[in-house]
N, C-alpha and C positions, 0 to 999 in steps of 0.2 A: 165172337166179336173181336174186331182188332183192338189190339193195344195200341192205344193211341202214340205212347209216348217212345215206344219202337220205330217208330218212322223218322225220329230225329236223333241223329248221332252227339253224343253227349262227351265234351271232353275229361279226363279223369282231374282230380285235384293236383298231381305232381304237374301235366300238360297245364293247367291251366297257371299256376304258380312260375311255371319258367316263362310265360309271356308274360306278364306279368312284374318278374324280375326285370325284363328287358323296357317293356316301357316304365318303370318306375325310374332309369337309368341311374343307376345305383344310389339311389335311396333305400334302404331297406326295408322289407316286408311287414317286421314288426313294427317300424317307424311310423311306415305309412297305412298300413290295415287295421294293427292290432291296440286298441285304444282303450283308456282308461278313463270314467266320469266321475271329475272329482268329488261333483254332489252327491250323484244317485248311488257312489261307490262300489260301480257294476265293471267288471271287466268284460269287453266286446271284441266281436270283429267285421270285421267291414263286407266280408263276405260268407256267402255259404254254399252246402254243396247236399244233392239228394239224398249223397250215401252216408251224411255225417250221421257216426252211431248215438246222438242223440235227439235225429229226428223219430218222432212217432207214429207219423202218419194217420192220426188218428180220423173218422170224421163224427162232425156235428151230430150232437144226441145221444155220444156217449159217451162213457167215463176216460176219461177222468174231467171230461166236461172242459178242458181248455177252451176247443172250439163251441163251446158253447153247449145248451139244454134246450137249442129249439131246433124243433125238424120240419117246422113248418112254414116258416119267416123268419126275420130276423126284425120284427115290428117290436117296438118300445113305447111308453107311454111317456106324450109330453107335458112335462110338468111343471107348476106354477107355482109358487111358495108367493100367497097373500099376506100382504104385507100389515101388523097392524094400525088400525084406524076404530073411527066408529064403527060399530055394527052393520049399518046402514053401509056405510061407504065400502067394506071390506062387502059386502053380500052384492053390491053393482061393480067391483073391481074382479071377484068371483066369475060372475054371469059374463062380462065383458071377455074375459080370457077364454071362457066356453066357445065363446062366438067368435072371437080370434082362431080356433084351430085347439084349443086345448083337452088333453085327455085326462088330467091331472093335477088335483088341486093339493093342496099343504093348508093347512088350517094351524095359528097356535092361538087356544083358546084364552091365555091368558087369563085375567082373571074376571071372566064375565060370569055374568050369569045365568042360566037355563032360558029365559027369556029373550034375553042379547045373542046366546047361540043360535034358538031359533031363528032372528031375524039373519045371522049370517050367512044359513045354508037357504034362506026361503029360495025356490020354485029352483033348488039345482037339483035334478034328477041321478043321484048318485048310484045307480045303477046301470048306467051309463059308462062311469068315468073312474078312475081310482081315485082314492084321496087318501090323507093321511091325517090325522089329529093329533098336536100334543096336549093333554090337559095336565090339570094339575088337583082338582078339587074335587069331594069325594059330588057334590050337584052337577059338575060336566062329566063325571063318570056314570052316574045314572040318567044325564041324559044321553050320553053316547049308547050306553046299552039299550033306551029307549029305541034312539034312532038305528041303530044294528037290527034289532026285533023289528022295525018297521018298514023298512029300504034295506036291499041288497046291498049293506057296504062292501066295498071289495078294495080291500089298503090295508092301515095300519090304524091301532089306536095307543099312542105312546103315552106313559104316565111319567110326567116331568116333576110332579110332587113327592113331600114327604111318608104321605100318607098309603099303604100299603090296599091294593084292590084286587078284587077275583077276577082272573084273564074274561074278557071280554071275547067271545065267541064267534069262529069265524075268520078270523082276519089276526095278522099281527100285533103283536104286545108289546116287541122290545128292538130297538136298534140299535146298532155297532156303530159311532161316528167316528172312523179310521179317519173322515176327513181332517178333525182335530189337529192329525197330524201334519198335513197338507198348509192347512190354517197358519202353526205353527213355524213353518218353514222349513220342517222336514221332510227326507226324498222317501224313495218309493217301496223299499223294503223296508225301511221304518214302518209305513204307513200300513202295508200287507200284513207286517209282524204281529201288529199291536190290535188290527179288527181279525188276524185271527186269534190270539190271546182271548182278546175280550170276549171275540164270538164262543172260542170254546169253554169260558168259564160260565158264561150265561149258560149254554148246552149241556156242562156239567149240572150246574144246579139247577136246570129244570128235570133233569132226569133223575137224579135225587129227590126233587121233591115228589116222584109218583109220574111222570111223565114219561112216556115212550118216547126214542129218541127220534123215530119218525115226524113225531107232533111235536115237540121241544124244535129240531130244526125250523119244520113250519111257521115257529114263531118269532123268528129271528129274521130282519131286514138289514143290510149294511149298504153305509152312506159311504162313500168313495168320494174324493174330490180329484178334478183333473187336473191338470199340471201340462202347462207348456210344450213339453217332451216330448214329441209327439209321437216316434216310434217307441218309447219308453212307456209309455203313457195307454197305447194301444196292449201291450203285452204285459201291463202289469192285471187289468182286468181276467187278461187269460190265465195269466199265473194265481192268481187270488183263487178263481173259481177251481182250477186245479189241487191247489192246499187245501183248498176247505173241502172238497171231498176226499182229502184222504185224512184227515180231521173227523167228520161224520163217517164214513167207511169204517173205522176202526170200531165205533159202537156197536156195527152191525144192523143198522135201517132194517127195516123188511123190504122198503120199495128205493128203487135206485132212484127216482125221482127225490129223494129227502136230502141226497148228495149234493144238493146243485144250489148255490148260493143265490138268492134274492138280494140282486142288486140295484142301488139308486146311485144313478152319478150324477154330481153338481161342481158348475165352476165355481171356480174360486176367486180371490182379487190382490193375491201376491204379485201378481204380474201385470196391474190394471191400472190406468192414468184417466186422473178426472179431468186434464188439459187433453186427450187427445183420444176423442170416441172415437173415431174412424180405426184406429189400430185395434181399441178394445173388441171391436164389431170382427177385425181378423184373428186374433187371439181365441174367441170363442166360438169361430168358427172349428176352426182345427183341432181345437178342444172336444167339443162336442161332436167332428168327426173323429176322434179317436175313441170316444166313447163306444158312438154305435158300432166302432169296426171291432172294439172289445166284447161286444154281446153283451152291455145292458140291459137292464128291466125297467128301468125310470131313468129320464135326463130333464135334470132340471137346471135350465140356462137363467142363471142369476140377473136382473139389472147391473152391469158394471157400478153405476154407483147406490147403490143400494146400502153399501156401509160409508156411505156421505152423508152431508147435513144436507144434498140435496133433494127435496121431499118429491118433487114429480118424478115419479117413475112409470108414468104411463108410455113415452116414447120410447125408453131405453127396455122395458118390459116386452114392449110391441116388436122391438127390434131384436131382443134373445128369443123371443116365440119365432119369429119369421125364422131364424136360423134352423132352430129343428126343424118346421114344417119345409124348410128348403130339403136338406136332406131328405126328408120321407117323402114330400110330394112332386117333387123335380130330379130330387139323384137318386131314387129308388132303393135308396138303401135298408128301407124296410122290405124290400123282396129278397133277397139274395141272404143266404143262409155263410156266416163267417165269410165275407167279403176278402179279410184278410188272411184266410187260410191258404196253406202252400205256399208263404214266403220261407224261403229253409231260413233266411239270415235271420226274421222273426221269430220264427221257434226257437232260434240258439239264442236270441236275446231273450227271450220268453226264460227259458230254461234257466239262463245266466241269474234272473231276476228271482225266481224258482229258489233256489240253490240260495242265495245269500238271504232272501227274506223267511225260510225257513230256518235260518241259521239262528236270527233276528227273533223268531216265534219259538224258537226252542229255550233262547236265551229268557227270555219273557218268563215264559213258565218254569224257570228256575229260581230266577234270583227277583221276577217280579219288575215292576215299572220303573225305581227310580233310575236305572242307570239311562232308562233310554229317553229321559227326560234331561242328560245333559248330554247325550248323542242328537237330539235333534235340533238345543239348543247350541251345538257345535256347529252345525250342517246350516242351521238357518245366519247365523254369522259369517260364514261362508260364505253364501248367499250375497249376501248384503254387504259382504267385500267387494267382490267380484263385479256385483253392480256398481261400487262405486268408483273403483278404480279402472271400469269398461272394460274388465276381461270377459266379461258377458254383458253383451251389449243389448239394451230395450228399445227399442225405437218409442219416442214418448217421451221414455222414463231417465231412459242417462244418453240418450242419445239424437240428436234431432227435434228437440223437445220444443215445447210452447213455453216461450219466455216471458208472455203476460200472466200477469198476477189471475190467482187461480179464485173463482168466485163461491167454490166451493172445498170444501174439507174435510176430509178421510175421517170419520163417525164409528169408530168400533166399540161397539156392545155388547159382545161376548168376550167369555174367558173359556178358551178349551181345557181340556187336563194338561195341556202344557204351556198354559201358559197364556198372556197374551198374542197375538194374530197380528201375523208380518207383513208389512205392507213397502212396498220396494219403491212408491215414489216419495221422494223427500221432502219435495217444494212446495208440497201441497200442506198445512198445518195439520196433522195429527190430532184429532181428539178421543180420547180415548174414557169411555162411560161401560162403568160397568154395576 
């Protein structure tokens, strides 16, 4: 067979550096290639080269799993997180997203009843689709186990309660919300650090408590949030799933399959204006392709205003589904296995990312959470400088903006472990319920 890549003459790094020199016309190399992000606190460069001794070369399907754990596609499930309502309305909001294109549903049960959950899942064939449950009461736990014994579930069933329950069989038990830190307003090796931290102390104590670490992995799902960044953003997925197996790897699995992290990625709303949906609809485009070029397992495109007082989200729901199904059924990029593999300059940022979020996960497991609850609280004030004095410009948001009074109002209902959730428009009133 020829080598294909023999047929084109390749310049060396010194040749390609002295051109380089000359059209820079004496600006310097470092000046102009070699770059540092204040946020993500990554050191980069603007180019790269086949022979750099930190490329791996690796491909798709095996360890250390950068390029991913599929050999078969690169297909993901699209996902819907159901918003609470009544029973009733949440089980036609359900069915509606089915029939939109969707492959994946999120359930939080709240606090219903055995009977109100029935009405929520009626006539959705879960054997079909994945989902995910969070419950909280030991009645949605015995009906979940009902419905597991009855229907193929294939997802997760998360316990958000005080009350301590026997893993439910089959299907995942416990998630990592690294998003938290996303939420928060901090960057990306924060973010890697801290779901693998948490992942490995979950993975510890389920292997202590009697569990092979093959099956202890199996039971662990990590939430990912995207971030703007968007080659940032594409290489921290590959760098994640790279640490976490060599995280698992050291236990010693039996099966290399147990290596490979089960991930879910979701936008987020750091970067999102309830004055200007057109931009939000490009944000979560970009987003969401950097997911699938990272090799997700679930992508779930939020409503932009979803943490608003504004209650219809059927348009803006309809229009984050359309974006994944554009992806998958118009740019095919559920065909093509690591889309983005073979960029050398992305591996060295991969690697770059690599290198300081392990740093990050080392530090974790030393000294523990709280320092990196005033490092993210540092990063995220950063942030929210920079937005304001337009060193980092939002079109929307501090830039170009909608100067009519805003009819609606940034709604935050959660509290992560770090904290309350950063929201970078300003003009919009803040309500904050927790």
């Amino acid at each position: 067979m020829t080598d294909f890549y023999k047929e084109f003459s390749t310049s060396t790094e010194a040749e390609w550096l002295d051109k380089v020199k000359i059209d820079l016309k004496g600006k310097s190399i470092d000046e102009a290639l070699h770059k540092f992000h204040p946020i993500e606190e990554i050191n980069y460069s603007s180019y790269g080269f086949a022979n750099d001794k930190n490329q791996s070369h690796a491909i798709p399907g095996q360890a250390n799993y950068a390029r991913g754990g599929k050999i078969q596609n690169n297909d993901w499930i699209n996902n819907v997180y159901v918003p609470k309502d009544s029973p009733k309305n949440m089980n036609a909001f359900a069915l509606k997203q089915l029939m939109n294109g969707a492959t994946g549903l999120t359930f939080d049960l709240h606090d219903f009843d055995a009977n109100q959950c029935d009405l929520i899942i009626k006539e959705i064939g879960f054997e079909h689709i994945a989902s995910t449950f969070y419950y909280s009461t030991k009645e949605q736990y015995d009906w979940l186990n009902k419905l597991a014994s009855t229907q193929s579930l294939n997802g997760s069933a998360i316990n958000t309660g005080n009350q301590k329950f026997e893993l439910i069989h089959n299907i995942r038990n416990f998630i990592v919300k690294g998003i938290d830190v996303q939420y928060a307003g901090g960057n990306i090796h924060q973010e890697i650090g801290y779901a693998l931290h948490k992942g490995h102390a979950l993975l510890y104590k389920l292997i202590n408590d009697g569990m092979s670490v093959d099956d202890a992995a199996a039971q662990i799902k990590f939430k990912l949030g995207i971030g703007s960044n968007f080659f940032f953003e594409v290489a921290k997925f590959k760098a994640f799933r790279a640490l976490w197996y060599t995280v698992v790897q050291s236990y010693k699995p039996e099966h290399s399959c147990s290596t490979i992290a089960y991930i879910e990625a979701e936008t987020g709303f750091l970067n999102k204006s309830l004055k200007d949906p057109h931009n939000n609809l490009l944000r979560q485009t970009t987003e969401a392709l950097s997911a699938v070029l990272g090799g997700v397992n679930e992508l779930t495109i939020r409503p932009y205003n979803a943490w608003s007082t504004d209650t219809d989200l059927d348009k803006t729901q309809r229009l984050g589904l359309n974006i994944a199904l554009l992806l998958k059924e118009e740019s095919y990029l559920d065909k093509v296995i690591d889309p983005a593999g073979g960029a050398y300059i992305l591996d060295d940022l991969m690697n770059s990312i690599k290198e300081k979020s392990w740093t990050t996960f080392q530090k974790l497991e030393k000294e523990g959470i709280d320092f990196l609850k005033s490092a993210i609280n540092s990063i995220a004030k950063t942030r929210i400088e920079k937005a304001e004095k337009q060193e980092n410009k939002h079109i929307g948001i501090n830039k170009y903006f909608n100067n009519e009074p805003s009819k609606t109002a940034w709604k935050v209902e959660i509290e992560t472990a770090f904290g309350t959730p950063v929201i970078l428009e300003k003009d919009c009133q803040i309500e904050v319920q927790l």
